[in-house]
N, CA, C and O atoms as CSV, one atom per row, in Angstrom:
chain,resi,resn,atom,element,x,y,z
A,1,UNK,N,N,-12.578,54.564,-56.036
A,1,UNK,CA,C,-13.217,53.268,-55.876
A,1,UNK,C,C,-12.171,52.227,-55.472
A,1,UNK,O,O,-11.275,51.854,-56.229
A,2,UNK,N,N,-12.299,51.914,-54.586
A,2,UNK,CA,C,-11.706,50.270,-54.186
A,2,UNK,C,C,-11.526,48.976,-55.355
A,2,UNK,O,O,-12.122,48.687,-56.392
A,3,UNK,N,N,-10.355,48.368,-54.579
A,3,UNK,CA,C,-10.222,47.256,-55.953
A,3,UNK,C,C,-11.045,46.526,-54.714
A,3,UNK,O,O,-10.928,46.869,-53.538
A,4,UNK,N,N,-12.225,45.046,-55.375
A,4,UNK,CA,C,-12.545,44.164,-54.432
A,4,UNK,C,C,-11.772,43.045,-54.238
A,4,UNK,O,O,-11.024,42.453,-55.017
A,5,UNK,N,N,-12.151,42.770,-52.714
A,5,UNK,CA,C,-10.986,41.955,-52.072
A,5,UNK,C,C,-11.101,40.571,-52.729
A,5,UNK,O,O,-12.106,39.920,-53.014
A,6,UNK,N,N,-9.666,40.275,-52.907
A,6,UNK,CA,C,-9.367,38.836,-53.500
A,6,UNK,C,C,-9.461,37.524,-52.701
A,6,UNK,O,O,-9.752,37.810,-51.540
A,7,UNK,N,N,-9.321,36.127,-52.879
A,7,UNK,CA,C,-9.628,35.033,-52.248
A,7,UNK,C,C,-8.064,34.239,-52.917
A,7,UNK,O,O,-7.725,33.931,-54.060
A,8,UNK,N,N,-7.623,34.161,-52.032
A,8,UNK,CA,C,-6.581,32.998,-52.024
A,8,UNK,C,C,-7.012,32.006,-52.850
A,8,UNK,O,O,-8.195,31.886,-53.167
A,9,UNK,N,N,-6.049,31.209,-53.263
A,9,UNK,CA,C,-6.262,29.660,-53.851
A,9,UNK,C,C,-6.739,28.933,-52.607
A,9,UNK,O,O,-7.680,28.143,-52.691
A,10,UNK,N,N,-6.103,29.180,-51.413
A,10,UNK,CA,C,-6.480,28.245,-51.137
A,10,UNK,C,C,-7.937,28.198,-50.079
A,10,UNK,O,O,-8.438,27.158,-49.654
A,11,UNK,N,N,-8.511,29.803,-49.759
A,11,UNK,CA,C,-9.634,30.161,-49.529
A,11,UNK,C,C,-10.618,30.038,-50.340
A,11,UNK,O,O,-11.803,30.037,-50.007
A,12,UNK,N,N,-10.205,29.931,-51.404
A,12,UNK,CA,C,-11.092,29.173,-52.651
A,12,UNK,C,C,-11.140,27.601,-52.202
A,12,UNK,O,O,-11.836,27.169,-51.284
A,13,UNK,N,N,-10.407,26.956,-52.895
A,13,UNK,CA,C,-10.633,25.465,-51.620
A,13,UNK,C,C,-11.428,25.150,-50.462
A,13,UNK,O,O,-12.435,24.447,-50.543
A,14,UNK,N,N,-10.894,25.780,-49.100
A,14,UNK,CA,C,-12.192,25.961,-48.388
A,14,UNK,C,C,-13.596,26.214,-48.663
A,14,UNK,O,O,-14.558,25.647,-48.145
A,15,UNK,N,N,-13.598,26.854,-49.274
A,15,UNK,CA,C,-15.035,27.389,-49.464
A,15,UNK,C,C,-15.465,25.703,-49.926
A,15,UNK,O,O,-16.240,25.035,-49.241
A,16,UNK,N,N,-14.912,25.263,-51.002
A,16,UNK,CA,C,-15.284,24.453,-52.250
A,16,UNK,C,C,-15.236,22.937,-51.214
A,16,UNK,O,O,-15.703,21.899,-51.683
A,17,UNK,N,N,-14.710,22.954,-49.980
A,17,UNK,CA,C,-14.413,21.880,-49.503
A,17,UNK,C,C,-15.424,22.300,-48.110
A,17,UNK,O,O,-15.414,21.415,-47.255
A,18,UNK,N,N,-16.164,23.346,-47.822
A,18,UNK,CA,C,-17.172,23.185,-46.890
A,18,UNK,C,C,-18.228,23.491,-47.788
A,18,UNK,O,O,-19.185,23.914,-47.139
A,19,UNK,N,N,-18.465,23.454,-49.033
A,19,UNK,CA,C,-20.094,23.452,-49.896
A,19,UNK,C,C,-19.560,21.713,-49.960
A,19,UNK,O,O,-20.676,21.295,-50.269
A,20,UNK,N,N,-18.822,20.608,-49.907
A,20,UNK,CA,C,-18.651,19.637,-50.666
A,20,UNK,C,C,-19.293,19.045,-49.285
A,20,UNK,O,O,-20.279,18.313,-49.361
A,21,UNK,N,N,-18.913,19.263,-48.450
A,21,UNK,CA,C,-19.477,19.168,-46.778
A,21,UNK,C,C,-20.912,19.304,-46.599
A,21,UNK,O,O,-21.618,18.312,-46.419
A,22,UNK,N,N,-21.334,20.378,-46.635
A,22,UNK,CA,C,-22.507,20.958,-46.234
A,22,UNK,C,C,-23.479,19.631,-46.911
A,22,UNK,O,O,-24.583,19.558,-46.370
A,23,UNK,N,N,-23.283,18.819,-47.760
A,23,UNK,CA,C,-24.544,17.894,-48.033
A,23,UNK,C,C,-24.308,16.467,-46.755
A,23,UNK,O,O,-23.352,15.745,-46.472
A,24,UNK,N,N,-25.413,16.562,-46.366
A,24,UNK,CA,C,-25.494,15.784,-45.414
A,24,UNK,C,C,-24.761,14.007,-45.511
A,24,UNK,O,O,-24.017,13.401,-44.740
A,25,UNK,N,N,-25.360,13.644,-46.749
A,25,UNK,CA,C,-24.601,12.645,-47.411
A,25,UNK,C,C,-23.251,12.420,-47.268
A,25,UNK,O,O,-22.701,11.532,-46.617
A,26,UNK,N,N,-22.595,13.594,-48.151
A,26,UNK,CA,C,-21.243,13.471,-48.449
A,26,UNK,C,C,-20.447,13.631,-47.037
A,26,UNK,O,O,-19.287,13.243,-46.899
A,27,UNK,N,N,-21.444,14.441,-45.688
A,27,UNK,CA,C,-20.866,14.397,-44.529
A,27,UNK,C,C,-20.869,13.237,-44.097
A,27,UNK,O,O,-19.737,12.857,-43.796
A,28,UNK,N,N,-21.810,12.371,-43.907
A,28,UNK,CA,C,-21.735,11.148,-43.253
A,28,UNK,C,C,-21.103,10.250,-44.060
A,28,UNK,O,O,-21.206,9.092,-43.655
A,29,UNK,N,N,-20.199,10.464,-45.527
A,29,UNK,CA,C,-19.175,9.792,-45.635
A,29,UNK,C,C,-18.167,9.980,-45.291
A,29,UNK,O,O,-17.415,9.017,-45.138
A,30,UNK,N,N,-17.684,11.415,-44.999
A,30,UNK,CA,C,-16.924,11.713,-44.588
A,30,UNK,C,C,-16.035,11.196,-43.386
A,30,UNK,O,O,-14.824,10.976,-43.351
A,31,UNK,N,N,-17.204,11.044,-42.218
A,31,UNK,CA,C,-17.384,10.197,-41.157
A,31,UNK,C,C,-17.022,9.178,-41.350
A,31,UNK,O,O,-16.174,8.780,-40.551
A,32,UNK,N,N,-17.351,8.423,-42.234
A,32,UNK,CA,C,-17.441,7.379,-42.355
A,32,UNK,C,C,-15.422,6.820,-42.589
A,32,UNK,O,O,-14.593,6.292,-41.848
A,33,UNK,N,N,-15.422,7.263,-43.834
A,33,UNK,CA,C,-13.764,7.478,-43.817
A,33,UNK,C,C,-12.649,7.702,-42.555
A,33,UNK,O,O,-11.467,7.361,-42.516
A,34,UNK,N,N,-13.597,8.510,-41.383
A,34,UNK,CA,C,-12.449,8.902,-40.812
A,34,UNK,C,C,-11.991,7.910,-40.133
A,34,UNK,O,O,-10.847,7.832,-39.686
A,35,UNK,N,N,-13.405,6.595,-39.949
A,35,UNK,CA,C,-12.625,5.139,-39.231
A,35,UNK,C,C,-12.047,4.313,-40.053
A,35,UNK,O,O,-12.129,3.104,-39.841
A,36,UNK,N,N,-11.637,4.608,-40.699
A,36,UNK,CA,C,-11.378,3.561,-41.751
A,36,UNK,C,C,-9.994,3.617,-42.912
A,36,UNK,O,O,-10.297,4.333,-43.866
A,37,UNK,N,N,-8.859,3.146,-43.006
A,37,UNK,CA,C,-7.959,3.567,-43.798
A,37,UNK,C,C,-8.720,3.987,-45.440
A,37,UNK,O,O,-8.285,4.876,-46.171
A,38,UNK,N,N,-9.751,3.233,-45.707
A,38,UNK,CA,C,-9.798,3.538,-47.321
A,38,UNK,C,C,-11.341,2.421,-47.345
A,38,UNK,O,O,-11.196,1.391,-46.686
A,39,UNK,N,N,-12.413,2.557,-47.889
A,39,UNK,CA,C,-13.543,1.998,-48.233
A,39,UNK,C,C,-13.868,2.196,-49.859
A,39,UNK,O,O,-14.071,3.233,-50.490
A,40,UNK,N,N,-13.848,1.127,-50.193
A,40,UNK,CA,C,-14.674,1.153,-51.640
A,40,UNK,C,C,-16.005,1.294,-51.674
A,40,UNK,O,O,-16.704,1.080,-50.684
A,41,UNK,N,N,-16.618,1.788,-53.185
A,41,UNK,CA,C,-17.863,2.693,-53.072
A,41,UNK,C,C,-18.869,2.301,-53.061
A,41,UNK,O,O,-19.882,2.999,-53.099
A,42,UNK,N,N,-18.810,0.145,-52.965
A,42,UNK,CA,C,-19.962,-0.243,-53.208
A,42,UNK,C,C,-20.292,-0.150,-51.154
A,42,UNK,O,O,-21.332,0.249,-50.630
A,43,UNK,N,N,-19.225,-0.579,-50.539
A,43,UNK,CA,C,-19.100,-0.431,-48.934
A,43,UNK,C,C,-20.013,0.407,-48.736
A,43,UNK,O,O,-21.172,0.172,-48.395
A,44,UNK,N,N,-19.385,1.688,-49.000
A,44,UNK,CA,C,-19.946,3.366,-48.453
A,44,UNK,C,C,-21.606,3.154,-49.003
A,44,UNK,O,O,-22.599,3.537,-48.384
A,45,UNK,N,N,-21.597,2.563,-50.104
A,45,UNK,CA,C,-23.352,2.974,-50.564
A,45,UNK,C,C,-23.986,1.949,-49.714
A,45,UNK,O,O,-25.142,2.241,-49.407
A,46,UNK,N,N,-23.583,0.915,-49.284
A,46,UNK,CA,C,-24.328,0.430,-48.340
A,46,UNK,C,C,-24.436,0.914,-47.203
A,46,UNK,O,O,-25.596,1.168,-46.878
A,47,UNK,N,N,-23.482,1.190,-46.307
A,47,UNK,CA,C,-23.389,1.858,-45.254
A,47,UNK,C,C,-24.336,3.098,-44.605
A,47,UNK,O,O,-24.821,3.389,-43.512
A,48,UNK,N,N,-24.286,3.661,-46.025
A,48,UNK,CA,C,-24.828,5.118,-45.652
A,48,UNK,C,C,-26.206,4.865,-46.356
A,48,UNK,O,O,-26.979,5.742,-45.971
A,49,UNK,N,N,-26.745,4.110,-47.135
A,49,UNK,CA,C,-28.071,3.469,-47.487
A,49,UNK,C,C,-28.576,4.558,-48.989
A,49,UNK,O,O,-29.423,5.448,-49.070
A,50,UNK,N,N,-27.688,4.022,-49.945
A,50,UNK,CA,C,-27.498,5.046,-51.017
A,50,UNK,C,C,-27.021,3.893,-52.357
A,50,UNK,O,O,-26.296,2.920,-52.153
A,51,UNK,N,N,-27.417,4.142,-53.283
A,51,UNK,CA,C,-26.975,3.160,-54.597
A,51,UNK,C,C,-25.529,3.671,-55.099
A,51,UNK,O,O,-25.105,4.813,-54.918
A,52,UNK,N,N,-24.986,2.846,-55.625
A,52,UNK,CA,C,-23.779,2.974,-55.597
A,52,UNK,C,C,-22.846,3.339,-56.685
A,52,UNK,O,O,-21.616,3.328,-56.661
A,53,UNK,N,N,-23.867,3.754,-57.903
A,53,UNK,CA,C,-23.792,4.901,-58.688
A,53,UNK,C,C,-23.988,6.575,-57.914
A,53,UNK,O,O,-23.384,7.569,-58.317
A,54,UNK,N,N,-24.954,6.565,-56.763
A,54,UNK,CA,C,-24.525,7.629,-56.157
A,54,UNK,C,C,-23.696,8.065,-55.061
A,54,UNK,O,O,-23.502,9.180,-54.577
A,55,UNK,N,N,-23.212,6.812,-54.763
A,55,UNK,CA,C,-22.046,6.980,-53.613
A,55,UNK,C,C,-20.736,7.539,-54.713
A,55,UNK,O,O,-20.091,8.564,-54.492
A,56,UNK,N,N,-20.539,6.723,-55.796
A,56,UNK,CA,C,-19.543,7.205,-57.037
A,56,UNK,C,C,-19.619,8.620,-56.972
A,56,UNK,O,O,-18.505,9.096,-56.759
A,57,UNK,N,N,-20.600,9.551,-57.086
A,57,UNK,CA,C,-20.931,10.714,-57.558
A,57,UNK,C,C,-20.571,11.507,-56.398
A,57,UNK,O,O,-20.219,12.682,-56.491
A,58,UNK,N,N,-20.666,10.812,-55.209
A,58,UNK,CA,C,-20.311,12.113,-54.095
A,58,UNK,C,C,-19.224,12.028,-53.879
A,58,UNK,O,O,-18.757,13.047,-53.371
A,59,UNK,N,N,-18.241,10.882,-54.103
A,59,UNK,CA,C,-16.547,10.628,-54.316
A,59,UNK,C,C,-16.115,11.692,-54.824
A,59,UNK,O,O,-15.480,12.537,-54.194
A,60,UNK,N,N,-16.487,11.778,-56.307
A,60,UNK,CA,C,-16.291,12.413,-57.361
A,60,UNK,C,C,-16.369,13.521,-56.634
A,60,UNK,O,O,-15.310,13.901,-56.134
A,61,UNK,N,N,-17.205,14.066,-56.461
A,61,UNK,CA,C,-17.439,15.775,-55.719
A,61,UNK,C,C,-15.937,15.447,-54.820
A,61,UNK,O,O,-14.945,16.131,-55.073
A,62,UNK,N,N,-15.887,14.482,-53.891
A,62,UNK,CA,C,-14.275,14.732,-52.851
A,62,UNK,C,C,-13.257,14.730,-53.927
A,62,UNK,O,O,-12.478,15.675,-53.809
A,63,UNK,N,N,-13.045,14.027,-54.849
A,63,UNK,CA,C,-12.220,14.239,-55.747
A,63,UNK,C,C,-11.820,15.479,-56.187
A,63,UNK,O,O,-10.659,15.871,-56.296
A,64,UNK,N,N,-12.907,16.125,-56.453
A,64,UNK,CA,C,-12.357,17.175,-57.437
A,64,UNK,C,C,-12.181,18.827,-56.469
A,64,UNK,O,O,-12.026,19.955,-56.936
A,65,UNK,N,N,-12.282,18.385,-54.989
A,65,UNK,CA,C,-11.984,19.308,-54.140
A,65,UNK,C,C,-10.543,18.836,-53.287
A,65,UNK,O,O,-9.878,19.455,-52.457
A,66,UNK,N,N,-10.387,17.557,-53.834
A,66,UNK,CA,C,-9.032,17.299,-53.171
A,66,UNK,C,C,-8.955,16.448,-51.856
A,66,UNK,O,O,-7.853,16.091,-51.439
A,67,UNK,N,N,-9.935,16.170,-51.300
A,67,UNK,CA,C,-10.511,15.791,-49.704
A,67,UNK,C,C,-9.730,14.310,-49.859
A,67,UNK,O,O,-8.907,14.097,-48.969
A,68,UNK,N,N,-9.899,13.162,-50.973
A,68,UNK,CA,C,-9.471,11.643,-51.050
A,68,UNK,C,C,-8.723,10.993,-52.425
A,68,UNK,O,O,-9.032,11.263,-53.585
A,69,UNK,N,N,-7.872,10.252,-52.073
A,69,UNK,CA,C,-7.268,9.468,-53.325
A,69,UNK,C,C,-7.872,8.314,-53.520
A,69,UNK,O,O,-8.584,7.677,-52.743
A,70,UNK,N,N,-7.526,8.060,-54.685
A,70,UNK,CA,C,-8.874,7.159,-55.477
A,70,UNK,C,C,-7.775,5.670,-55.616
A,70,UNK,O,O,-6.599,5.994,-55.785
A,71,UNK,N,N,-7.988,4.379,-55.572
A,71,UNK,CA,C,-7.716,3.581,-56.078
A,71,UNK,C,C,-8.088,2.462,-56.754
A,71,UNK,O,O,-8.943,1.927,-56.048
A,72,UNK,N,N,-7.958,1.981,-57.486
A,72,UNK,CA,C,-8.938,0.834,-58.346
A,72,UNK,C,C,-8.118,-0.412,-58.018
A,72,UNK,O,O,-6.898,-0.511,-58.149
A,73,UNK,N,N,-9.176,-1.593,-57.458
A,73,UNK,CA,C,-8.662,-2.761,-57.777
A,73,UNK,C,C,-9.596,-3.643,-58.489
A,73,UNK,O,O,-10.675,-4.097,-58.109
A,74,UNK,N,N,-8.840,-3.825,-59.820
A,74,UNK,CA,C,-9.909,-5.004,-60.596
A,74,UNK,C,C,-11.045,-3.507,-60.861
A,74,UNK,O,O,-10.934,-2.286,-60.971
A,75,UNK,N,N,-12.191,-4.620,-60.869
A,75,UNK,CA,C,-13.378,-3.516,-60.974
A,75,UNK,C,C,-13.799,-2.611,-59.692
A,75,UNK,O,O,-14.511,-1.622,-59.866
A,76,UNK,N,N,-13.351,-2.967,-58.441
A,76,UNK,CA,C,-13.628,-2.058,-57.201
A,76,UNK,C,C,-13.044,-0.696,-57.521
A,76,UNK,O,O,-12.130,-0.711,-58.344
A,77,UNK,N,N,-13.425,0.549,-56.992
A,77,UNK,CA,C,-12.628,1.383,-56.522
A,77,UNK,C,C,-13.052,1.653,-55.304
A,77,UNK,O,O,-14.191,1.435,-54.891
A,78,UNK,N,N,-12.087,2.167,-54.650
A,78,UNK,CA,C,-11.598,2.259,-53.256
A,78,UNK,C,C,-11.263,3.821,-52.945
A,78,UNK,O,O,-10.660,4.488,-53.785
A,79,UNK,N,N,-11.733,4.450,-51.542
A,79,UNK,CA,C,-11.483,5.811,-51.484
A,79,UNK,C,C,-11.001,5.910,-50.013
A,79,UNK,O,O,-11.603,5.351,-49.096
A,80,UNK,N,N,-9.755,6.735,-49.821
A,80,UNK,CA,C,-9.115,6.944,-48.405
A,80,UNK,C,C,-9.265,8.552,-48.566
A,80,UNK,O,O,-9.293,9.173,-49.629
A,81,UNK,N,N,-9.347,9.018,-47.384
A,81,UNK,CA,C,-8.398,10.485,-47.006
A,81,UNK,C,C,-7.762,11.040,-47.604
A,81,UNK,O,O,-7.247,10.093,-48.198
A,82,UNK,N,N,-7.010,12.414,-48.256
A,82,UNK,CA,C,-5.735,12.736,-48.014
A,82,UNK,C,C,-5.050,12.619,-46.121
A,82,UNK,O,O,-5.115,13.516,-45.281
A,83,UNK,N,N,-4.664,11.723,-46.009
A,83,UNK,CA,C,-4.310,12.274,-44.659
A,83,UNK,C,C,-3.428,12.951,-44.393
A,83,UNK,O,O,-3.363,13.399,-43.248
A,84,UNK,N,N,-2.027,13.398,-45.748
A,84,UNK,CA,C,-1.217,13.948,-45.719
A,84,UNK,C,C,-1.461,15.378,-45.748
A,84,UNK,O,O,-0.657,16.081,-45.137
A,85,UNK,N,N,-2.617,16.039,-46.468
A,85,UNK,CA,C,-3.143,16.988,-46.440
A,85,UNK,C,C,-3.910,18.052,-45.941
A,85,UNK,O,O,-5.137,18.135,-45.967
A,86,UNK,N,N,-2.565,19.407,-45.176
A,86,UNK,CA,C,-3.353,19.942,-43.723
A,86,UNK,C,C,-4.649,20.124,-43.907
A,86,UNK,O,O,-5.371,20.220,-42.915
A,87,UNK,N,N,-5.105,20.194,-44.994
A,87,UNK,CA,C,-6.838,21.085,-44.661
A,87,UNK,C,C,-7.975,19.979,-44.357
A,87,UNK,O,O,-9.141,20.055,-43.973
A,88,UNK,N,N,-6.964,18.736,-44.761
A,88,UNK,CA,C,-8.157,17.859,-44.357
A,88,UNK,C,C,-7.310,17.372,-43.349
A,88,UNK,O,O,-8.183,16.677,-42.829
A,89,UNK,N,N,-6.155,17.130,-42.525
A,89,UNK,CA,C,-5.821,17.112,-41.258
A,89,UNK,C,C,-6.900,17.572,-39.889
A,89,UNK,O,O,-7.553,17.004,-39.014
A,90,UNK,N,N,-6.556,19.172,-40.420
A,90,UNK,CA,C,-7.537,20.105,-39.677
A,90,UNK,C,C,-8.895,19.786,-40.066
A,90,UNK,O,O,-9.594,20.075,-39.095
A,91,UNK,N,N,-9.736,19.260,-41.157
A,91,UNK,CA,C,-11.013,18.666,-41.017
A,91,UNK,C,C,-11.360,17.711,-40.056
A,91,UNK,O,O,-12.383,17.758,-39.373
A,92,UNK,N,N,-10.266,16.611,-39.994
A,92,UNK,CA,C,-10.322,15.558,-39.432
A,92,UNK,C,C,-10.338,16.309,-37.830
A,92,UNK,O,O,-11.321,16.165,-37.102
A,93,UNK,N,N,-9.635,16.779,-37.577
A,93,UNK,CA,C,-9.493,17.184,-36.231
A,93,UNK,C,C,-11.374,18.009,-35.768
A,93,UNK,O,O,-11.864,17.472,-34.775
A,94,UNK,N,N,-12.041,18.858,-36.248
A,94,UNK,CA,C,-12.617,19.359,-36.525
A,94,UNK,C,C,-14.131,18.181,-36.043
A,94,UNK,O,O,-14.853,18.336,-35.058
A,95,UNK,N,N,-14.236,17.107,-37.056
A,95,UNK,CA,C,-15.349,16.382,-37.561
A,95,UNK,C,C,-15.064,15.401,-35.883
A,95,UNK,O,O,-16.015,14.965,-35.234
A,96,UNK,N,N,-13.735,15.241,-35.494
A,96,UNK,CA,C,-13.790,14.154,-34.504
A,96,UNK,C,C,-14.174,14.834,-32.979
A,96,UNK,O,O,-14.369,14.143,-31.979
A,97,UNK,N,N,-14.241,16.288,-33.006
A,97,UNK,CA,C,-14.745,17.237,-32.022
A,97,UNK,C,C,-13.618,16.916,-30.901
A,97,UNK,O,O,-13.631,17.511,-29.824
């Protein structure tokens, strides 16, 4: 019997960073980011026509796949890119066709 084939860390990532994609939402923030150095979440929930407890929530999903860094000013928080980060380099390249 075969051992079954393993998944990289960082093929794990991918995966976890095109299911974080695949919601239409979190894509057209995505978009949204790519013009923009950094947008806070009340911005994005307007933008994309979404309340802004759930614009928070689809951050959160980029957060915890790694896609943006978070910053707080005062009570705002604010969300950019990794832009330093190839996999979302190569996203970016990708999303701008």
């Amino acid at each position: 019997m075969q051992t079954p084939m393993r998944l990289s860390r960082r093929e794990e990532r991918l995966i976890s960073v095109w299911q974080s994609l695949g919601d239409k939402t979190r894509f057209k923030i995505f978009k949204l980011l790519l013009s923009k150095k950094e947008y806070c979440v009340s911005e994005i929930a307007d933008k994309v026509g979404i309340s802004t407890s759930a614009a928070s929530q689809h951050f959160r999903i980029f957060e915890l796949v790694g896609l943006v860094d978070k910053k707080r000013y005062g009570q705002m928080v604010c969300y950019g890119l990794k832009k330093d980060d190839p996999l979302v380099q190569e996203l970016v390249k990708c999303a701008k066709g």
